[in-house]
Structures are given as C-alpha cells and as structure tokens.
C-alpha angles and dihedrals in degrees: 000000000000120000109220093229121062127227083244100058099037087052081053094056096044079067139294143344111354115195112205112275145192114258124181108261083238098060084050098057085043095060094035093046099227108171110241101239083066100040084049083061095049097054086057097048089045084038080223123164129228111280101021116162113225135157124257090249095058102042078055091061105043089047093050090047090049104055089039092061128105112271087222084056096228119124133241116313116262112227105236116218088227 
C-alpha cells in the first residue's frame, strides 16, 4: 500500500526544494496504492468529497487513523467507576 518513495521526495528528485502541496485525495490513493474499497471507506471516515486537495502528511494520517479504528467504529471504552 505504501511506495516506498514519497511525493515529496520524488518532487525533490525531480530537482530541487519541494514545499508541501496539496495534492487530490485520488492521486494519492493512486501513488500510495491503496485499493479503492478502502479508499471508498476513507472518504467516509475523513467525510471527505470527491476531488478534495489534501497534503501527503495528512492523507498519511488519516489513513493511518483510520486503519487503526475499531471495526465496530466506536472509540476507545470508556472505564466506568462502578
């Protein structure tokens, strides 16, 4: 699912300085190979639209929140003082 190789890096190879830019969630997806079923599933836990621009380091993020979620999409259990 993960290259290997970043968009930033490969925007530093490709020569010089690279600043952190908005890419579409779908190109993302794209470079990272992330299969679409699960992609499908991230748009809904980041509520985000077709065509949203985000940075690599976010899409990371959400990405990682979201795989690591309960499948039942609860959060975490609260310890009752009962």
């Amino acid at each position: 699912m993960d290259n290997d190789v970043s968009v930033e890096q490969k925007g530093r190879e490709a020569g010089g300085r690279k600043k952190m830019e908005n890419i579409s969630i779908e190109k993302l997806a794209e470079i990272k190979n992330v299969p679409a079923d699960l992609f499908a599933g991230l748009k809904v836990f980041c509520s985000w639209g077709t065509g949203k621009m985000v940075c690599e380091k976010e899409f990371d993020g959400a990405l990682k929140r979201f795989l690591n979620a309960p499948a039942d999409g609860r959060g975490k259990k609260e310890e009752s003082n009962g």
